[in-house]
ROKE-890878 format. One record per residue (C-alpha): residue in one letter; x, y, z. Coordinates in steps of 0.25 Angstrom, whole numbers, padded with zeros to 4 digits, always signed. Layout:
# residues N
AXYZ;...
***
This chain:
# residues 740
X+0000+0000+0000;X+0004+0013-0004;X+0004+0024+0006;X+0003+0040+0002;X+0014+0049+0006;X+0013+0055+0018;X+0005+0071+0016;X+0014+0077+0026;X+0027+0072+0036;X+0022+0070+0052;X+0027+0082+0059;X+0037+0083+0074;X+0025+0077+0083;X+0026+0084+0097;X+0023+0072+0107;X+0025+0077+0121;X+0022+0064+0127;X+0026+0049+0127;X+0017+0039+0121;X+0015+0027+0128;X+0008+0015+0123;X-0002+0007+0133;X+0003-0007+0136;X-0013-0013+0133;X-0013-0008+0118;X-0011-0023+0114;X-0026-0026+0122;X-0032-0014+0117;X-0028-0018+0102;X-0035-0034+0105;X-0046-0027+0112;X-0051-0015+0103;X-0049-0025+0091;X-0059-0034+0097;X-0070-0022+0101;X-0069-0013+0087;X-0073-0028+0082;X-0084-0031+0091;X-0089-0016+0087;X-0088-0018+0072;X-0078-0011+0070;X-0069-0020+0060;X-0072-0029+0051;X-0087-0027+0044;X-0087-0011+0050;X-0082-0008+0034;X-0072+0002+0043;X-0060-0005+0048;X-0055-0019+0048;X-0048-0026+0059;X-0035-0020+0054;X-0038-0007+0053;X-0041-0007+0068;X-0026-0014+0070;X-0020-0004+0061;X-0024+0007+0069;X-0022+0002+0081;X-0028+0010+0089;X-0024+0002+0103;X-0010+0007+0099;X-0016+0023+0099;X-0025+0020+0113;X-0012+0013+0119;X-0004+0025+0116;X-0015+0037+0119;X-0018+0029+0132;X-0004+0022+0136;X-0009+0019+0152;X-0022+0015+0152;X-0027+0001+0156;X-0030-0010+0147;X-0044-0009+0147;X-0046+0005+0145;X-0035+0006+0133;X-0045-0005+0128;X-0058+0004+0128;X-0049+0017+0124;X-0046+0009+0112;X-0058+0005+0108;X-0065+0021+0109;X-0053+0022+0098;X-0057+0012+0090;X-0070+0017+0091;X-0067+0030+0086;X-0059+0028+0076;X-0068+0019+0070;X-0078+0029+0072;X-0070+0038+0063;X-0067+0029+0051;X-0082+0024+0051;X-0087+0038+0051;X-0076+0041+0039;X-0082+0029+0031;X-0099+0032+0034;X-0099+0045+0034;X-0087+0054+0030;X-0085+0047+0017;X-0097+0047+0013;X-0100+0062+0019;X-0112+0056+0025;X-0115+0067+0037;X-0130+0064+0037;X-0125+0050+0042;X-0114+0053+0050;X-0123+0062+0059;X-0132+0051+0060;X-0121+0042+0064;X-0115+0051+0074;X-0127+0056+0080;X-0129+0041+0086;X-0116+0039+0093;X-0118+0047+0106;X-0131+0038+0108;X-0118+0029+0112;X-0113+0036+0123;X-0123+0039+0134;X-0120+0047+0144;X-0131+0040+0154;X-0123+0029+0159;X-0128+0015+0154;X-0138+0021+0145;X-0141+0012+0131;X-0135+0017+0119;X-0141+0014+0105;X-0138-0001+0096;X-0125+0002+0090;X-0126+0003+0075;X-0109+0003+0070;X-0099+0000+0076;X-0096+0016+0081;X-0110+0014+0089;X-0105+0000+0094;X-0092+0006+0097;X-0097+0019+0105;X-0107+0012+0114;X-0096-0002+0118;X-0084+0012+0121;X-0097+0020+0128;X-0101+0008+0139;X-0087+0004+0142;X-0080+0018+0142;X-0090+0028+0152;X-0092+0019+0165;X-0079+0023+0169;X-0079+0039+0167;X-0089+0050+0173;X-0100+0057+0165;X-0094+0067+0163;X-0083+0062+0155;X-0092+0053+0147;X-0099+0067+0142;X-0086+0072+0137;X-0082+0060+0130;X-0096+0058+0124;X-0096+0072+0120;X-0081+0069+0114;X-0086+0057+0106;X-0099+0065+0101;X-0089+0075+0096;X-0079+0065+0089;X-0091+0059+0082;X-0099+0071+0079;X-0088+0080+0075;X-0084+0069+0063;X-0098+0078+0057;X-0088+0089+0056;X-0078+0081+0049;X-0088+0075+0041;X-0094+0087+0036;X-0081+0093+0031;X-0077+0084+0024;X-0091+0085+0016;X-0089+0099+0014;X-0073+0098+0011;X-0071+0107+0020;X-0058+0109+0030;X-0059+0114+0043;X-0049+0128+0050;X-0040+0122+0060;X-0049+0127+0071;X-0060+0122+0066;X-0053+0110+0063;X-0045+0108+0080;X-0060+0110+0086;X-0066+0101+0077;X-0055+0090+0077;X-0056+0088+0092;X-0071+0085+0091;X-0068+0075+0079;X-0056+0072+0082;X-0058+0064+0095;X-0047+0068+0105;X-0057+0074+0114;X-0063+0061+0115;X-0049+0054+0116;X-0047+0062+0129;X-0059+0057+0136;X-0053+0044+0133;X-0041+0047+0139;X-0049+0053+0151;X-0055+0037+0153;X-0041+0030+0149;X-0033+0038+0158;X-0044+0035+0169;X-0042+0051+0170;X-0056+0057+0169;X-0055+0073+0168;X-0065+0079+0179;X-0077+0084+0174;X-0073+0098+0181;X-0060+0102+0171;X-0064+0092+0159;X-0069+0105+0154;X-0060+0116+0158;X-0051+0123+0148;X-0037+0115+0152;X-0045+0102+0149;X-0052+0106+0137;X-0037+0111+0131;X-0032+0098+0136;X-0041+0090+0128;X-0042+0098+0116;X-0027+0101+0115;X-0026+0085+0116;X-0038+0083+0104;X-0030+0092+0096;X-0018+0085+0098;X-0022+0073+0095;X-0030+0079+0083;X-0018+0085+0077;X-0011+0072+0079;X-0020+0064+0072;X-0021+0073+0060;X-0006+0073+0056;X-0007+0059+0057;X-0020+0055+0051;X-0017+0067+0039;X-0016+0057+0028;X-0029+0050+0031;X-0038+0058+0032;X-0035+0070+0022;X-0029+0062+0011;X-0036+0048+0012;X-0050+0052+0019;X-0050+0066+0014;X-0054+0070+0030;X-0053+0086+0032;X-0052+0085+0046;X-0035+0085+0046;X-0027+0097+0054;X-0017+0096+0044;X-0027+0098+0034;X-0033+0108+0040;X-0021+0115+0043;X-0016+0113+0028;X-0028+0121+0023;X-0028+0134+0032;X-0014+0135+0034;X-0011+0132+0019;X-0001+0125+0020;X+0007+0112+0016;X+0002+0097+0022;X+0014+0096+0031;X+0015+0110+0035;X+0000+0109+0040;X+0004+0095+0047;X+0016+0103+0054;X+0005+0115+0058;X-0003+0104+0065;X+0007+0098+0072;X+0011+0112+0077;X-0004+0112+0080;X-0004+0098+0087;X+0010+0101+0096;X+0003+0115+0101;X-0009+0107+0104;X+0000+0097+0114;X+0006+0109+0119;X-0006+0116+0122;X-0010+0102+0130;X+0002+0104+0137;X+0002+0119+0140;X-0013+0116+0146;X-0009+0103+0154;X+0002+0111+0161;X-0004+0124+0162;X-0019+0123+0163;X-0023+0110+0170;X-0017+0111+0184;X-0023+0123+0187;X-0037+0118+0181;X-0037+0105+0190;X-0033+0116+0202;X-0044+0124+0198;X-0053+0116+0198;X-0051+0107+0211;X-0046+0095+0205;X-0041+0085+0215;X-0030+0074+0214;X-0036+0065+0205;X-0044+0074+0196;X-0032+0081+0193;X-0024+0068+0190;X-0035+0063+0181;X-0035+0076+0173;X-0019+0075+0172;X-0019+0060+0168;X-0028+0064+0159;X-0020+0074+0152;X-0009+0063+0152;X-0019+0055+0146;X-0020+0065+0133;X-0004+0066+0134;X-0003+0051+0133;X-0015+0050+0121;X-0007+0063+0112;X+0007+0056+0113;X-0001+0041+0111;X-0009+0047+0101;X+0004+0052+0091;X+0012+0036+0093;X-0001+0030+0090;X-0004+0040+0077;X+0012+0038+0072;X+0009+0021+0073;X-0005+0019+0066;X-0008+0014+0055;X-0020+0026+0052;X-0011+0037+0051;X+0000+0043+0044;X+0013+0042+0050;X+0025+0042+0044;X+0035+0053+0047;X+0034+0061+0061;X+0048+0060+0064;X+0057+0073+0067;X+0064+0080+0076;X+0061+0080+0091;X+0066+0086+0105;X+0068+0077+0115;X+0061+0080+0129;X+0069+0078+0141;X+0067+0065+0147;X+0058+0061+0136;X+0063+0048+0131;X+0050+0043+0124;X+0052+0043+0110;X+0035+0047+0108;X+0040+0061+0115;X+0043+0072+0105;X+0045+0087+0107;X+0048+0093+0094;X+0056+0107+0091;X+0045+0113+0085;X+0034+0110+0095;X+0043+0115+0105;X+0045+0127+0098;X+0030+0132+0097;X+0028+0127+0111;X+0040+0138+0114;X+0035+0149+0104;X+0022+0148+0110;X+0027+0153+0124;X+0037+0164+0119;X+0029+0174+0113;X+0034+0187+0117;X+0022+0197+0119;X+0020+0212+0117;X+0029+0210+0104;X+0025+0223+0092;X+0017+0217+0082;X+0010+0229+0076;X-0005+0230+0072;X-0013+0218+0070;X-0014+0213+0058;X-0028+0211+0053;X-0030+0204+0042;X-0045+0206+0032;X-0057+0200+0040;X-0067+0194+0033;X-0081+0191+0039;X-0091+0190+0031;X-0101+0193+0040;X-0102+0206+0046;X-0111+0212+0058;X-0119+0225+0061;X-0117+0233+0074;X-0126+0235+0084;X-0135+0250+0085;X-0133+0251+0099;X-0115+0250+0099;X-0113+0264+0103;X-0122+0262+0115;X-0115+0249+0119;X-0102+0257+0119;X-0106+0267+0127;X-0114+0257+0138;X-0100+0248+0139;X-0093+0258+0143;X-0103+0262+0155;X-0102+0248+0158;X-0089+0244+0158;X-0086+0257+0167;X-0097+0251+0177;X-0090+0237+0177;X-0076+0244+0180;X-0069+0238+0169;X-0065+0253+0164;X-0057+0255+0175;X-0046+0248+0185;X-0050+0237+0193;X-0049+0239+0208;X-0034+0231+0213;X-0031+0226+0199;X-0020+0232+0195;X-0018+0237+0180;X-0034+0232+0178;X-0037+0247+0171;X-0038+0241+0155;X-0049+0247+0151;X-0053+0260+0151;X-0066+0268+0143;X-0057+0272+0132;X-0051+0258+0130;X-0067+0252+0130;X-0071+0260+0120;X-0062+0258+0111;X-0061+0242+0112;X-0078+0246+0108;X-0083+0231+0112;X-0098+0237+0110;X-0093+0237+0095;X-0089+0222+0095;X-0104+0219+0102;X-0112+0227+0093;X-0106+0216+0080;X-0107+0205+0090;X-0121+0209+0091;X-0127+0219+0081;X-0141+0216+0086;X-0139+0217+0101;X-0149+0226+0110;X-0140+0237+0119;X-0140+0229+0130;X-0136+0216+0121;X-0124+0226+0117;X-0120+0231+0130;X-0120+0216+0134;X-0111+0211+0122;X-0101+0224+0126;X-0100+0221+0139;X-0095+0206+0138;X-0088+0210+0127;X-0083+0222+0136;X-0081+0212+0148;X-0074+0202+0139;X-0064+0211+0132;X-0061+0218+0147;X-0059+0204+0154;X-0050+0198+0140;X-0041+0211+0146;X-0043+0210+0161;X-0036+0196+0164;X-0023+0199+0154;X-0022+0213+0162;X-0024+0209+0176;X-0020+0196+0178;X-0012+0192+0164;X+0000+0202+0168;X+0004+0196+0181;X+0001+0181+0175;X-0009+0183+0187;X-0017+0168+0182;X-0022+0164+0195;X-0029+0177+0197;X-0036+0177+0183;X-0040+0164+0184;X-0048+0169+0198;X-0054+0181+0191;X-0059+0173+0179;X-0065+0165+0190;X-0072+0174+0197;X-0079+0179+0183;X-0087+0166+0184;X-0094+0171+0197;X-0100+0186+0189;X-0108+0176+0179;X-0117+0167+0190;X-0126+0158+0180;X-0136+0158+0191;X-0138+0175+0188;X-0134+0175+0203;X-0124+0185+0209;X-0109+0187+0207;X-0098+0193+0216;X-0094+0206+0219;X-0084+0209+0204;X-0071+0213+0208;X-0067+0219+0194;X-0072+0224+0183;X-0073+0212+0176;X-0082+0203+0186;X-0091+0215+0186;X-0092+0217+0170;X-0095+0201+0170;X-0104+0202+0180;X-0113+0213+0175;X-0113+0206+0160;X-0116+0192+0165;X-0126+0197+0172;X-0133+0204+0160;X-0130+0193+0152;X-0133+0183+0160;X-0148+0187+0164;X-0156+0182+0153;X-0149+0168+0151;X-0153+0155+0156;X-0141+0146+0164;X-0138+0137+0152;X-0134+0152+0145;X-0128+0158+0156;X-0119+0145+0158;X-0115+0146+0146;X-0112+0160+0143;X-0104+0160+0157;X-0095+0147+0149;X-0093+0158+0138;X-0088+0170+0148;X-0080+0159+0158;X-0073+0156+0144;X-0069+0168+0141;X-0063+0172+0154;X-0057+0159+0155;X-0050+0161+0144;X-0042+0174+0150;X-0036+0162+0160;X-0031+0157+0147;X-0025+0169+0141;X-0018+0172+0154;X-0012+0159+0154;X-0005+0159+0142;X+0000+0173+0145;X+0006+0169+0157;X+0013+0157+0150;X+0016+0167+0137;X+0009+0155+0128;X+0003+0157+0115;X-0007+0147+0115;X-0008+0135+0107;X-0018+0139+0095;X-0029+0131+0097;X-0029+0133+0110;X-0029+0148+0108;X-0039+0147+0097;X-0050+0141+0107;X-0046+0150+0119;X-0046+0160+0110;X-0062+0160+0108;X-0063+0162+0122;X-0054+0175+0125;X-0062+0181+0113;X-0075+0177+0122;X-0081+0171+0109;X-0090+0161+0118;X-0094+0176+0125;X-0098+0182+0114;X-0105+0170+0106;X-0113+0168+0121;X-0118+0182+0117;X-0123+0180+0103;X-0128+0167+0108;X-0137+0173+0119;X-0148+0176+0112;X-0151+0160+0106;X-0159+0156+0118;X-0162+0141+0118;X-0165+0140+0105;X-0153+0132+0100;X-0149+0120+0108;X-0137+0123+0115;X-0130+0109+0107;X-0131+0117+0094;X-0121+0128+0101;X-0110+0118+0106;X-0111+0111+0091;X-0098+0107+0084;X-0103+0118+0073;X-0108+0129+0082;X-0095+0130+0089;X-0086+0128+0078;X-0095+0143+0071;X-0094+0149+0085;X-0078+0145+0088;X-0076+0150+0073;X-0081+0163+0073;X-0074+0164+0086;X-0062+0160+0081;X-0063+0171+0070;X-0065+0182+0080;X-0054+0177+0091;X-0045+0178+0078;X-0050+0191+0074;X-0047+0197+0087;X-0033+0190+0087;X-0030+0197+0075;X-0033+0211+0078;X-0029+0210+0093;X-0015+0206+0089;X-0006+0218+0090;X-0014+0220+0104;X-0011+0206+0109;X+0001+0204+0105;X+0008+0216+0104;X+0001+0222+0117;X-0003+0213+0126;X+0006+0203+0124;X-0005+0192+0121;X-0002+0177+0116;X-0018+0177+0113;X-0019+0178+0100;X-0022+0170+0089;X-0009+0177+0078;X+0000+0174+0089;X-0003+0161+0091;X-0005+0157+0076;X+0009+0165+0074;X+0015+0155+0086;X+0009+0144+0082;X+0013+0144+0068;X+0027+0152+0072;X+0022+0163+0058;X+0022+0177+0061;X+0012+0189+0061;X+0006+0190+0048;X+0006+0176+0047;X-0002+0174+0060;X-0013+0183+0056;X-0014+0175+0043;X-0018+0162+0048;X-0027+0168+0059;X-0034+0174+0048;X-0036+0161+0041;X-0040+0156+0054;X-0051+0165+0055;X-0055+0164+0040;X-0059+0151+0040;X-0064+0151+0055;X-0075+0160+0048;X-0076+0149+0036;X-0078+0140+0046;X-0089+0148+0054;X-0097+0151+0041;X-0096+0138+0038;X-0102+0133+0051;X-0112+0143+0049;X-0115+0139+0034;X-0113+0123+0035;X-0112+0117+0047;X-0123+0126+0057;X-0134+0121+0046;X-0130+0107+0050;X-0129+0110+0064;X-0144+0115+0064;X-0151+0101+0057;X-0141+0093+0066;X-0148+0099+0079;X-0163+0101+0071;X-0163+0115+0075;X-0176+0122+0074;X-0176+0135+0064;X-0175+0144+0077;X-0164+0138+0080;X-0157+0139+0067;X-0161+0153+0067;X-0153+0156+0079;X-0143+0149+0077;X-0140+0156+0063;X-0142+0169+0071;X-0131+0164+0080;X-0122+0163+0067;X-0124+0176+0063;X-0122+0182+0077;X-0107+0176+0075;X-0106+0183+0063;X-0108+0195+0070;X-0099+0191+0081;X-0088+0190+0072;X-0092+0202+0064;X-0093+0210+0078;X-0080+0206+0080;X-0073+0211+0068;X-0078+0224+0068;X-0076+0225+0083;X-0059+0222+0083;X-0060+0232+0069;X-0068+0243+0077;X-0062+0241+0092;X-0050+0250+0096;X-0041+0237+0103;X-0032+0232+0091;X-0026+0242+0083;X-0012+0249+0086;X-0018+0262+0089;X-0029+0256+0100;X-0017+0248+0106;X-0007+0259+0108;X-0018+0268+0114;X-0021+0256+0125;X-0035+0252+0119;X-0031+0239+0114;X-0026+0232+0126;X-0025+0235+0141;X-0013+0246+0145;X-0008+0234+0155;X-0005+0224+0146;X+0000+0231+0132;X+0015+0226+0137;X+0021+0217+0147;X+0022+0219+0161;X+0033+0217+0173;X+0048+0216+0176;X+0056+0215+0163;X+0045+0218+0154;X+0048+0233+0152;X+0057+0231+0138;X+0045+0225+0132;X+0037+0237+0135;X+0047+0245+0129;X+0049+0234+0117;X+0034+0237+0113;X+0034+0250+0115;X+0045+0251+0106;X+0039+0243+0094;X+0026+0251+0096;X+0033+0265+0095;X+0041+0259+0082;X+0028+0253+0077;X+0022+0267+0078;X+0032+0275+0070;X+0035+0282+0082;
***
C-alpha cells in the first residue's frame, strides 16, 4: 500500500510532563475487545472490523492518559473511548457523508434519554450500538460519583454529540470557521471536557461542586481541552482535511486566516498549543491555592482538586505518546532539538528553545514604551444606528448624578483616589455611547444605560488606580467582594457604601433591579460579579508583568468590556417570552460572543496609545497578538482587524443561517421569533453605539491624553523607588513626538 506524503513536518512538541504507561493495559486490551463486540460494534456494524479496533489501540492511549488507575476502572475508562470514537466514525459514515442533518438531529436527539439523572431510572430499548453502548457505560459508571458530577459530565456528552451538528453543518455549507469561533466550538466537539470528567472518576478525584465552576477550574479544563484539541489536529491533519474532507482542522483554520503555508500554520498552532500548557501551568500555580483558600476547602478536598490536576498532566503527556504510536494518525517526523530539564531524565519530557522563548517574552514587556497615536485601520459595519432624542438631557442628569454618588471627587482615606473629575466625564461623553446602544430608550432608560456605563468605565479605572499601583491584591479582592452585598436578590438592604463605588452600585442596582423577578435579578447580578471579577484578573497579570496567553485573553476580555453587562440591558425588556435554553444555545452564544469579540477589538485598537504607552497596560489584544506571533506594530493591527472581520462574518452569518435553524429546532412560536430578531437587531445597535462612541468620545486621541482626559493622572507612568528615569524617558519621547 502506498502511503501519501506527509502535508507538513510535526513540529518541536512541548511536553512538560513524563508519560507513564499503566501496568493493566494488556487486561484492558482483552476486555474492551470483548465488550465493543457484545455492543455491535465490530464485525456486521459495517464500521469497523476486529482489526481496526487492534490497530487503534485504544487501551495503549487510556494506559498512558491514566497511568495509575486500577485494573478495573482502566477497563471501563476504556470502553467510554471505545464508545466514543465509534460514536464519531459512525456519525461520519450515517450522517456527515451523506450530509444528512435532518437524520442526524433525530439521531442525536435520543442519546440523552441514556443517561438519566434520577438514579436507576429506565432508559429507552437500545437501537445501534452507540444506544447500546451509552446506556452499558451509563449504569456501571454513575454509582460511584455525586449528582452533581453526573450533571457536568452528562451536559459534557450532550455537548460532544450535539456539537457534531455544527461540524455537520459546515461542511454542507463549505464553510471554515475563524480561529475563535473554531477554539469555542472544538472543546464542545472535541470531547476534552468530557475527557476530564473521566479523569475526575479514574483518579478517584472528584472536584467539589463548590470550585468545579469558578474561573481557575474553568481555565483548567478549558486550557486542557484546547491542549489536547490542538494536539490532535496536528496529528490527525491528514485524515481529516485531505481524506475525509473535514473542516473542522486548527491548521486548516489557521492556514486560511493567516494566509499562510501548511507547515507554517502547523508551526502557528503548535505555538498555540504550547501557550495553552503554559497558560495550564500559570493558572495551576498561581490561581488554585488561593481559590481552595477562598473558599474553605479542607485537606481532602484540596488533595482531590490537586490530583485532579495531575490527572490532566498525566492524560496531556499520555495523550501525545499514544497519538506518536497509533495506527490512525499521521506521524512521521516530530524530532528536533530539545533543552533538557534538570533532573529530567524521562525521555517523554521535552522543553523546547522556542517554547521557552515565548513563555519569556510573555513576562518581559517593558510598559509606558512611545508608540504614538493609535493606528486605526477602516471599520466597516454594515449596519449602522440612530441616537437617542433625549442625549443632551442624559449628559447633563449624569453629571448631577455621578457628583451625588462621590465619584467626581477623592474618596475619604484613599489615597490618590481623585480620577475623575466634571471635566474628564464630559469628555469620556458615556450618555453618547447609550443613546447608540439604545436609540429608543425612554430618559430614564438612558440615565439607566449611562450610569452602569458611567459605573462600569469608573470602577475599569478605580481597581488599577488604587489597588493596582501598590500590587495591593488581597485588598482588591475584598473590595470586589463586598460589591456583591450593594446587589441583594432578595431587594432587601445593603451596608452602609464606604466609597463611591459601593454607592454608585447600589443606587443603579436598585433601579435596576425593581422590576425584575429572582431568576432575572440572579442573573444580571452573574453578569455585574463578572465583570468586577475580571478586575482581579487584570490585576494579577499586572502584578506578575504577564501578557496573557491569547485565548485566555480573548475570553476575559469579554468580560473587562462588561459585554455580559451591557447584553443584560438590551435583554431586559424580552420578559418570558423566549425560553431561557434558546439564550445558553451553541448558536445564540456564539452571535453574542462575536459581536463582543468585535467591539473588545474595536476598543483594543483605539485604546492602544493609552494603554500601552500610558498606562503601562498588557491588556490588550495588539500587544498580545504582537507577542504571540513576536510581529511588530503595523502588523498586530492587521491580523486583529482580520480577527474582527470575520468575527462579523460569523455574526451575520448566525443571524442569516444558523438563528433560522435554532428557531424550528425549539418550535418557537411567531412572538418568539419576533423577539428574538428584535434582540438581533438590538446587537447591531450595540455595535454600531459602540463605534460611534470610541470616534466621538475624547479618551483616545494624542491631544485628550496629553491633557489628562484619556487615562487617570496617577497612573500615566510608573511609580516608586527607581522608577524616576522612566518618567523622564516618556517625557522625552512625548516632547520629541511633539516637535517641541
Amino acid at each position: 500500500m502506498t502511503h501519501m506524503a506527509q502535508p507538513f513536518s510535526l513540529p518541536d512538541f512541548y511536553v512538560p510532563y513524563p508519560a507513564r504507561l499503566n501496568p493493566h493495559v494488556e487486561a484492558a486490551r482483552t476486555h474492551t475487545r470483548q465488550w465493543a463486540r457484545g455492543m455491535g460494534m465490530l464485525e456486521g456494524s459495517g464500521i469497523w472490523e476486529a482489526a481496526d479496533l487492534e490497530a487503534h489501540d485504544y487501551a495503549l492511549l487510556c494506559a498512558y492518559t491514566h497511568p495509575d488507575c486500577s485494573a478495573e476502572a482502566l477497563s471501563l475508562v476504556t470502553d467510554w473511548y471505545v464508545w466514543v470514537f465509534f460514536f464519531d466514525d459512525h456519525f461520519l459514515e450515517l450522517f456527515k457523508r451523506t450530509h444528512d442533518r435532518e437524520g442526524g438531529k433525530r439521531y442525536l436527539d435520543r442519546l440523552p434519554a441514556f443517561m438519566p439523572m434520577e438514579r436507576g431510572a429506565p432508559t429507552p430499548k437500545p437501537r445501534n450500538p452507540v444506544e447500546a453502548g451509552l446506556a452499558d457505560l451509563w449504569a456501571r459508571t454513575v454509582p460511584a460519583m455525586s449528582d452533581a458530577w453526573r450533571a457536568r459530565f452528562a451536559e459534557a456528552t450532550e455537548n460532544l454529540l450535539n456539537e457534531s451538528l455544527w461540524e455537520l453543518s459546515n461542511i454542507n455549507e463549505g464553510r471554515i470557521a475563524n480561529p475563535v469561533e473554531y477554539i469555542e466550538m472544538r472543546r464542545k466537539v472535541g470531547g476534552a471536557p468530557w475527557s476530564a470528567g473521566l479523569v475526575e472518576y479514574a483518579a478517584g478525584a472528584e472536584v467539589p461542586a463548590s470550585v468545579a465552576d469558578a474561573r481557575p477550574l474553568r481555565v483548567l479544563r478549558d486550557a486542557f481541552s484546547d491542549g489536547v484539541h490542538l494536539r490532535n489536529d496536528l496529528f490527525s491533519y491528514q485524515r481529516e482535511v485531505e481524506d475525509e474532507g473535514e473542516n473542522s482542522n486548527g491548521v486548516l483554520v489557521l492556514e486560511r486566516f493567516l494566509g499562510c503555508t501548511t507547515q507554517e500554520a502547523a508551526e502557528a498552532v503548535n505555538d498555540l498549543l504550547t501557550s495553552r500548557l503554559q497558560q495550564f501551568e500559570n493558572t495551576a500555580l498561581t490561581e488554585l491555592g488561593p481559590l481552595c483558600a477562598e473558599k474553605g476547602l479542607g485537606p481532602a478536598e484540596s488533595t482531590a482538586v490537586l490530583a485532579y490536576v495531575k490527572g490532566l498532566q498525566d492524560w496531556q503527556s499520555g495523550g501525545h505518546e499514544w497519538h506518536m504510536r497509533s495506527s490512525r494518525y499521521m506521524n512521521g517526523g516530530g524530532a528536533g532539538e530539545a533543552v533538557a530539564g534538570f533532573g529530567m531524565s524521562a525521555a517523554s519530557i521535552r522543553f523546547t528553545t522556542r517554547a521557552e522563548s515565548a513563555r519569556a517574552r510573555s513576562h518581559t514587556h517593558v510598559p509606558y514604551q512611545h508608540v504614538g497615536p493609535s493606528l486605526l485601520p477602516d471599520f466597516e459595519l454594515p449596519f449602522g444606528t440612530t441616537l437617542s432624542p433625549h442625549l443632551e438631557g442624559a449628559r447633563s442628569r449624569l453629571v448631577d448624578w455621578s457628583r451625588r454618588m462621590g465619584i467626581l471627587e477623592a474618596q475619604p482615606g484613599v489615597p490618590g483616589s481623585h480620577i475623575w473629575d466634571e471635566e474628564r466625564l464630559i469628555a469620556i461623553d458615556l450618555p453618547l455611547c447609550a443613546a447608540g446602544l439604545h436609540p429608543d430608550a425612554t430618559p430614564d432608560e438612558l440615565d439607566l444605560s449611562s450610569g452602569w456605563l458611567a459605573w462600569g468605565t469608573y470602577g475599569d479605572d478605580w481597581f488599577p488606580v488604587v489597588h493596582g499601583r501598590t500590587r495591593d491584591l488581597a485588598g482588591a479582592r475584598l473590595a470586589n467582594e463586598r460589591l456583591s452585598l450593594f446587589m441583594p436578590l432578595d431587594g432587601g438592604g445593603a451596608p452602609e457604601p464606604v466609597n463611591a463605588l459601593e454607592r454608585g452600585l447600589g443606587d443603579l442596582w436598585r433601579r435596576t433591579a425593581a422590576p425584575m423577578d429572582l431568576s432575572g435579578r440572579r442573573t444580571f447580578r452573574e453578569a455585574v460579579e463578572s465583570m468586577t471579577a475580571s478586575w482581579l484578573w487584570e490585576l494579577a497579570n499586572q502584578a506578575q508583568n504577564r501578557i496573557p496567553d491569547p485565548v485566555d485573553y480573548v475570553e476575559m476580555r469579554r468580560a473587562t468590556f462588561g459585554s455580559d453587562l451591557t447584553m443584560s440591558l438590551c435583554r431586559l425588556g424580552h420578559g418570558r417570552k423566549v425560553p431561557d435554553a434558546v439564550y445558553r444555545s451553541g448558536p445564540m452564544r456564539s452571535l453574542e460572543n462575536a459581536a463582543a469579540d468585535y467591539a473588545c477589538l474595536l476598543n483594543d485598537l483605539f485604546s492602544y496609545q493609552k494603554e500601552i504607552e500610558y498606562e503601562g497596560e498588557v491588556h490588550n489584544g495588539v500587544l498580545v497578538v504582537q507577542n504571540f506571533f513576536a510581529v511588530d506594530y503595523p502588523t498586530g493591527v492587521a491580523i486583529v482587524h482580520d480577527l474582527m472581520k470575520s468575527r462579523l462574518r460569523q455574526f451575520l452569518h448566525v443571524a442569516e443561517v444558523e438563528l433560522p435553524v435554532l428557531y424550528d429546532d425549539f418550535d418557537l412560536d411567531a412572538e418568539a421569533r419576533e423577539v428574538l430578531a428584535g434582540y438581533v437587531l438590538e446587537l447591531k445597535h450595540w455595535l454600531a453605539g459602540i463605534l460611534i462612541w470610541h470616534r466621538g468620545c475624547r479618551r483616545y486621541r494624542e491631544e485628550d491624553l496629553r491633557r489628562g482626559h484619556g487615562t487617570p493622572w496617577h497612573i500615566s507612568g510608573p511609580t516608586g523607588l527607581g522608577t524616576s528615569a522612566a518618567q523622564v524617558t516618556r517625557l522625552m519621547a512625548q516632547l520629541a513626538g511633539s516637535g517641541v
